[in-house]
N, C-alpha and C positions, 0 to 999 in steps of 0.2 A: 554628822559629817558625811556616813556615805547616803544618807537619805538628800542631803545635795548633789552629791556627787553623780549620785542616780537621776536627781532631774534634769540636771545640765547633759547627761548623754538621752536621758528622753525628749529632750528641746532639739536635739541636733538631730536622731532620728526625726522626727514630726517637719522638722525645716526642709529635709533630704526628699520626706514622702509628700511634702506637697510642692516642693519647685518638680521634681519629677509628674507629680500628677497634673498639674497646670500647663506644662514647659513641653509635653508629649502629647500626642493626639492617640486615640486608639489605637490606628495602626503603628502608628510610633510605637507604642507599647509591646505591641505584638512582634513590632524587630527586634526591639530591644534584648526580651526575651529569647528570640532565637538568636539574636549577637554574643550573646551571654553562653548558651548552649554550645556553639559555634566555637569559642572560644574555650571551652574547657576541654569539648572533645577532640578540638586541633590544637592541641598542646604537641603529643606526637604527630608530625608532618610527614614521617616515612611511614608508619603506618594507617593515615587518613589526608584526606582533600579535606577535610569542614575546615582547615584552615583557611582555603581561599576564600568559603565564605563570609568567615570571621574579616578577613581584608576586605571584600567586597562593600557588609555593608560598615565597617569603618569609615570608608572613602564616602560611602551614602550620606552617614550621620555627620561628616565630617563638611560635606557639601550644602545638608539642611540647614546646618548650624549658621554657617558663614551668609546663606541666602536670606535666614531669616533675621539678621544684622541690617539689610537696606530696610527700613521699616521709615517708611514718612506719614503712616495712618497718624489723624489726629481726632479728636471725637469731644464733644459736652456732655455731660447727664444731669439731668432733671429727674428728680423723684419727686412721688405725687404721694409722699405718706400718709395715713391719716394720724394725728392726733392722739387716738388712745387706742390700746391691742389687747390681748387679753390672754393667762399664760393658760396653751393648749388649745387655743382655736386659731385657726386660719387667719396668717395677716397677708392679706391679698394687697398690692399696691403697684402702680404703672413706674415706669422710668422711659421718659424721654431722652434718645439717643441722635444726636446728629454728627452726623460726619462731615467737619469741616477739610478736609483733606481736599488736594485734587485727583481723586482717580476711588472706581468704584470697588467696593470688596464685596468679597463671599464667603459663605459660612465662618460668620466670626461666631465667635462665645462671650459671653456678657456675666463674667465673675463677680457678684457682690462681695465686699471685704469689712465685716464688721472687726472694730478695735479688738488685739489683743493685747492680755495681761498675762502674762506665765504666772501659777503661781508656785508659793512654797511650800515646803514642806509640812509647816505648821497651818497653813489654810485645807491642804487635803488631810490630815488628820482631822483635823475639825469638820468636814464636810463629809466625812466616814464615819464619824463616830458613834455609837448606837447601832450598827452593823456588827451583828456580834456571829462570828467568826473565828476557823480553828486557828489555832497560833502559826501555824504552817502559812497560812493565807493572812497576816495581819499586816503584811508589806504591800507599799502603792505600786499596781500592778501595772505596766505601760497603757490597758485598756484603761481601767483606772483613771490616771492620768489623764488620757485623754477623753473620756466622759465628761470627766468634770471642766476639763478647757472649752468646751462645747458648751456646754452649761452656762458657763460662768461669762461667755459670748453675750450668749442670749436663746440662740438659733442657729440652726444651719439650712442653711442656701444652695441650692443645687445652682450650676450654671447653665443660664439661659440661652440656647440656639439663635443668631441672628442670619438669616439666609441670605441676604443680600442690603445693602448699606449704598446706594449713591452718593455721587455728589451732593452735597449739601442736602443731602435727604434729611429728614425728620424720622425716624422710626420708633413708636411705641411698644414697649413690651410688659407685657405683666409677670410679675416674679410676687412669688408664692412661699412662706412660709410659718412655721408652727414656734411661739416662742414657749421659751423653759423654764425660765424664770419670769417673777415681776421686777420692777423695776427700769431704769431708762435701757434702751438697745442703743447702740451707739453704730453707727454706720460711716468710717472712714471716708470710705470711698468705692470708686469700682476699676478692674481690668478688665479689658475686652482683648481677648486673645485673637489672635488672625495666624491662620497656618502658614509654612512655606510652599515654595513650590509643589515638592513632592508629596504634602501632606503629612507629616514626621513629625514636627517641633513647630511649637508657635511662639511669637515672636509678642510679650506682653507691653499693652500701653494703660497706665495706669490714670487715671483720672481721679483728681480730690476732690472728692462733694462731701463734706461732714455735714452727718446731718442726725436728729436723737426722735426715737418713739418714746412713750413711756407705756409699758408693760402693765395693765390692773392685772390684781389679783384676781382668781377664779372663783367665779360664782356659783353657789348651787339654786335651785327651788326650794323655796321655803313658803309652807303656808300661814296667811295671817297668824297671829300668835294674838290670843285673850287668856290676860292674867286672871284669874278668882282674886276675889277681894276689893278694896275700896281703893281708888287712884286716888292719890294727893294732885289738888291743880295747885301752883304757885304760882304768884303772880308777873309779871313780863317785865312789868314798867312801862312808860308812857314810849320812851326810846325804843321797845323792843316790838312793840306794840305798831308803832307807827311804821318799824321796819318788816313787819310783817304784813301788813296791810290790814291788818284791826283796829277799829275807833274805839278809844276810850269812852265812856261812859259819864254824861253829864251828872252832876250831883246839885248842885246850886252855886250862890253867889255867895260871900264872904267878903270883908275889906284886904283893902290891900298889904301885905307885908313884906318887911326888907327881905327879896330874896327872889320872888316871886317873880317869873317871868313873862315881858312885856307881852308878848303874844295871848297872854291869857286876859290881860284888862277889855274889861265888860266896856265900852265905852258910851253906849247908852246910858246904863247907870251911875259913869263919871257926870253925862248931861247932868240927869235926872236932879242926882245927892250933890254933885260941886264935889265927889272926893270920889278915890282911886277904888275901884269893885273889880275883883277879878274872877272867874270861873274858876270852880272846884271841880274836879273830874276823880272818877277812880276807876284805877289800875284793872287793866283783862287780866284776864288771869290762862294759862297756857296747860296742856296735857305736856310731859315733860320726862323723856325715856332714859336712861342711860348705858351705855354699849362700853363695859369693861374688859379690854384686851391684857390678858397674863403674858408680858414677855420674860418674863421669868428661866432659861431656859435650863441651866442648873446643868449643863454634859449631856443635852438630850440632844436625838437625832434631829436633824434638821428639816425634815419633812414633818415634824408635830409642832413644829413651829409655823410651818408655810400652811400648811394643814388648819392650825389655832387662824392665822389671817384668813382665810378664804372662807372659814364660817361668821366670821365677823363681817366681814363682806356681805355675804350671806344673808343675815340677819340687819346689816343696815339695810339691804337693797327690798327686804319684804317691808321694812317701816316708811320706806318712802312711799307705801299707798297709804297712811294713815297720815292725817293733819296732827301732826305733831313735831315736836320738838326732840332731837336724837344727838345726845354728849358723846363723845366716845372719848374716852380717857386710857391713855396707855403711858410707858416711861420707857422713854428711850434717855438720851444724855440727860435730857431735865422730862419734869413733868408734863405731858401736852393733855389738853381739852378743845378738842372742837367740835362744834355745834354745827349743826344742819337742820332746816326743816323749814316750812312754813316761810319764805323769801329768806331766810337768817345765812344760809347757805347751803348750795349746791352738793345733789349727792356725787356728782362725779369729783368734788373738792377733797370731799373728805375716800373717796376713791383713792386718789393722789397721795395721801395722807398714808392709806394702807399699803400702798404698793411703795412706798419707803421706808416703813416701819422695819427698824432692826431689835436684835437679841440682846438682853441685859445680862446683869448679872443677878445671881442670887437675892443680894440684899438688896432688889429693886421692888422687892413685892411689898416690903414696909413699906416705900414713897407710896408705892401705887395703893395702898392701905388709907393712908394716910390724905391723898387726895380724895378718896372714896368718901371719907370722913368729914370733909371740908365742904366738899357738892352735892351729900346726899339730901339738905335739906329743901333741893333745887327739885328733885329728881321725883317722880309718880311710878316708878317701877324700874328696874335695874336687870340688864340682862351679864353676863358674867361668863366669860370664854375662861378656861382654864385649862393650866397644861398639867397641874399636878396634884392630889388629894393630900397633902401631908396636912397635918395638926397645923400651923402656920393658916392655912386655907381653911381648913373646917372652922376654927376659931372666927375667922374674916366672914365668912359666913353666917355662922353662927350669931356674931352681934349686929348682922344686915336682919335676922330675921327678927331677930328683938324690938326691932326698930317699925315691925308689922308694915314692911312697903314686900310689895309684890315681887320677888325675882325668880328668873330661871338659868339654871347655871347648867351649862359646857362644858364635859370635860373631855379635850382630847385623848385618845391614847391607842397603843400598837398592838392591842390586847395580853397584853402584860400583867392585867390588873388582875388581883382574888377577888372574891367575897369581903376580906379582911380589910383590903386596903381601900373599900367604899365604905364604911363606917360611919354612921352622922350625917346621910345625904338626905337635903331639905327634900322639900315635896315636888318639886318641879324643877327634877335632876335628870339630863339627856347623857349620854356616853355618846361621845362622836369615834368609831374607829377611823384611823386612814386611811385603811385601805376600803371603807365604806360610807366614805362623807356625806355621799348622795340620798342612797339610801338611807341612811340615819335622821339625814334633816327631813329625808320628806315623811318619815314615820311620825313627826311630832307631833 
């Protein structure tokens, strides 16, 4: 109850501080400021003047206000997004701004407004949690708060200077920013502020352009990875084969049976014999990886999760220089498997794939077990991101290694862990810290 009650007066602060930071110009700010002064110190009037200047600039702000009410500015925006961004590098992109308006303006501002969500109470405990912290300090803090609103945006955008705007001009500008998350950025719209006369208060015109990036996960450097031991090839089939751009493998002629398709009758040998011969072919056979994602997340912080995706990222983006085949299996609501490699598909697909991958629960590691168990006899080596070392996973483990296929396991963590609680770890076991991702992968 007061953990609402506490956001809805941190909603109404944050609405206050940014119509005031929008709606004022610098100098605006800096009357404001002294209006304020002014006003406390001309409380007594017999003994100070600052009262007049309390009245003075009243009548100023009182004048800006009303001036920046005539507003007939109108304008279009064009964004020129690209496609995919990437969380912590530079998303640079242009916006096309024309002023359909009749008459010329100066120094406007060019406000981007990505979608918000407030959230609740039970989303910031969740997005704090594993931040461990004296009891004094376990309440959401107004910065707090607003961290995570910013976050959970995407980005923040600083506003763009436009120095002069004509008639039916076209004006391009470039607007720059860093996203925070993966996932889609959502872009409402923009405002372009234009000041009043005196320079005080701006008078905002809002413009709707929705429009969505989608955010990948973060990449590190990872070098080639060679498993010890013997790969399993398994075979494609003639359909995977074909879709990969590999020829099957003539074998000879045989007669015809119910079943057999037309595309394959020899039809010289129909001349020859007067009866149906069709070609035998066999099967290519494919090198064949698998890229097992732990969403498991069991009340962990939520940067060993983001942390778990961006090494999976990781580790698919170094397999895309080897000609092969790359499963990556995870459980979100249901089980998913998607394949890349070799024409089968696209590594920016399954890109896509990781920058919407969400947290399960507990009892998702059995599914994810249990699919593991269904497709390993597909698989020629198995890589294994992990968020947690319990007995559950050394066991999961443990019968991948029985099974004598090659894998190397991942496991995230915040360095938390003993000696004790790495117990049972196979031969080609990495520890990724997060606060050392980089480092880590590229030590391997």
């Amino acid at each position: 109850m007061f953990g609402r009650f506490l956001l809805r007066r941190y909603q109404k602060i944050y609405r206050l501080s940014r119509w005031m930071r929008v709606h004022f110009t610098q100098v605006g700010h800096l009357c404001l400021m002294v209006w304020l002064m002014a006003g406390v110190f001309g409380v007594d009037t017999k003994s100070s003047n600052t009262y007049q200047l309390f009245v003075f600039l009243s009548i100023v702000f009182v004048f800006a206000l009303l001036v920046s009410l005539i507003n007939h500015f109108k304008a279009t925006i064009k964004r020129q997004l690209p496609r995919y961004a990437t969380v912590g590098e530079p998303l640079v992109y242009k916006v096309a701004i024309t002023n359909i308006s009749k008459k010329n303006y100066r120094d406007l501002a060019y406000i981007e407004q990505l979608t918000e969500v407030f959230p609740d109470y039970s989303e910031l405990s969740h997005f704090y949690r594993g931040h461990h912290k004296p009891w004094y300090k376990q309440g959401i803090s107004f910065r707090l708060w607003l961290r995570y609103l910013r976050f959970r945006g995407g980005a923040y955008i600083d506003e763009q200077p436009i120095a002069f705007l004509g008639i039916n001009q076209l004006e391009t500008i470039t607007v720059s920013c860093t996203p925070l998350r993966r996932g889609k950025l959502h872009f409402s719209g923009a405002t372009i502020a234009k000041p009043d006369l005196l320079g005080l208060f701006r008078r905002l015109y809002f413009v709707s352009e929705p429009q969505s990036c989608l955010v990948l996960p973060k990449r590190y450097p990872v070098q080639p990875i060679s498993l010890a031991g013997r790969r399993n090839y398994q075979p494609g089939g003639i359909s995977l084969a074909n879709s990969v751009g590999d020829s099957v493998e003539f074998m000879g002629l045989r007669e015809y049976q119910q079943g057999d398709a037309f595309n394959r009758i020899h039809w010289k040998g129909l001349a020859r014999h007067g009866k149906l011969i069709v070609k035998e072919y066999q099967d290519e056979y494919f090198v064949r990886h698998a890229l097992i994602l732990d969403t498991a997340t069991d009340n962990m912080a939520d940067e060993l999760f983001e942390a778990a995706v961006s090494v999976a990222a990781s580790l698919a983006m170094s397999e895309q220089q080897n000609d092969t085949l790359l499963d990556l299996i995870f459980i979100g609501n249901k089980t998913y498997t998607f394949t890349t490699g070799r024409g089968v598909g696209h590594m920016t697909q399954l890109l896509e794939v990781l920058a919407a991958v969400q947290q399960s629960d507990a009892a998702s590691f059995t599914r994810l077990r249990q699919a593991v168990s269904q497709h390993i006899s597909k698989c020629s080596s198995l890589f294994c991101v992990l968020l947690h070392w319990d007995q559950e996973r050394q066991d999961f483990i443990q019968s991948l290694r029985m099974k004598n296929i090659p894998l190397l396991v991942f496991l995230i963590h915040d360095g938390t862990l003993s000696k004790q609680d790495l117990a049972n770890k196979p031969e080609h076991f990495y520890l990724i810290s997060v606060q050392r991702i980089a480092e880590d992968l590229a030590a391997i």
